[in-house]
N, C-alpha and C positions, 0 to 999 in steps of 0.2 A: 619395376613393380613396387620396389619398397619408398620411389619417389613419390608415388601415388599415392601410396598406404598415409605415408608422414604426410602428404598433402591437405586429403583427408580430414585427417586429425586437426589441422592444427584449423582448419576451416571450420569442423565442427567447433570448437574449442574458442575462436575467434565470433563465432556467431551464438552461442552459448552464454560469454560473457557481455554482449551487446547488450541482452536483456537484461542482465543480473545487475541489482543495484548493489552502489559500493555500502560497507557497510551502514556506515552514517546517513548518508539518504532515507533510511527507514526512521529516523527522526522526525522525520514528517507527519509519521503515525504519533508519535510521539507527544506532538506539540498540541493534537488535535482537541487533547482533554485540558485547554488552555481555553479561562473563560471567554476572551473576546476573541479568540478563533473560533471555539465551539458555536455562541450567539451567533457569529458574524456567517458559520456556516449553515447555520437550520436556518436563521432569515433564505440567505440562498436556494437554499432546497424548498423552502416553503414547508417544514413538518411539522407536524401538529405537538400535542404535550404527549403523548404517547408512545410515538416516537422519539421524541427529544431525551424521553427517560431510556429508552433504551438504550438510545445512540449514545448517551452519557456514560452510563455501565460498560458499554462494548468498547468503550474509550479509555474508561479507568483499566480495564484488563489489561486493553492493548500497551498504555501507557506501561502495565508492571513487566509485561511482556517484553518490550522494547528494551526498557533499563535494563534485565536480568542480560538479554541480547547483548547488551552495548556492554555491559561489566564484564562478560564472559568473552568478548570478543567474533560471535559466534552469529557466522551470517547465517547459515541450518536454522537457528533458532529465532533470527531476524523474522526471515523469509516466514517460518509459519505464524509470529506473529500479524503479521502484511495476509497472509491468505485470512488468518482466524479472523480480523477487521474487513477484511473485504466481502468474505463469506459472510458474516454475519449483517452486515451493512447492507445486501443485497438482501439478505430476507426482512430487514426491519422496514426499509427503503420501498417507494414506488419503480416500476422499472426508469422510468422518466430521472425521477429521483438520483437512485442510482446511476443513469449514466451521467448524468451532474455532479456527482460525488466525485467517479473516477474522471472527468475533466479536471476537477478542483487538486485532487492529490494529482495526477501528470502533472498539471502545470506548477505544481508547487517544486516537483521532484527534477522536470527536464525542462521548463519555461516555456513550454510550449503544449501545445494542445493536439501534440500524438499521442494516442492511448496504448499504455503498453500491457496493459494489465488483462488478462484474461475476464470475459465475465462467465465463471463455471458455473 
């Protein structure tokens, strides 16, 4: 029974960390408030100036967001940066939009265009 139990665990535990990005990968969020990423990425998305101002602000946050994460060494504090960008990115965002967004940060994060991100 307790082979089980530890089985278990370490499955959950193993699948848990699959999703979880290592720290430094949330520099992705990071880079976003960087002019010729940001340009290069509202071209992408096709957003208007309305958007753009927003998604600039939501950027600058995430950007202080990320740092204070990365100083403190604190993936807790990562991770709700990564949701507070993503959350808010979805309300600024067309749904279209958005799911072009999270293709662009996946494949920035994994190389590839599986999406691991929840859209809440």
């Amino acid at each position: 029974m307790k082979k089980i139990i530890v089985l278990v665990i370490v499955a959950l535990t193993t699948l848990s960390s699959t999703f979880a990005l290592d720290l430094y990968e949330y520099k992705v969020f990071y880079k976003l408030n960087n002019e010729k990423t940001f340009n290069s990425l509202t071209r992408f998305l096709n957003t208007n100036n309305e958007q753009d101002d927003q998604l600039k602000y939501v950027f600058e946050l995430t950007e202080k967001k990320i740092k204070i994460a990365l100083e403190n060494e604190s993936d807790e504090a990562a991770e709700k940066a990564m949701w507070f960008n993503l959350g808010n990115a979805k309300y600024i965002l067309t749904p279209e939009q958005y799911k072009n967004y999270l293709i662009v940060i996946n494949m920035s994060v994994n190389g590839k265009d599986d999406i691991y991100f929840a859209e809440k």
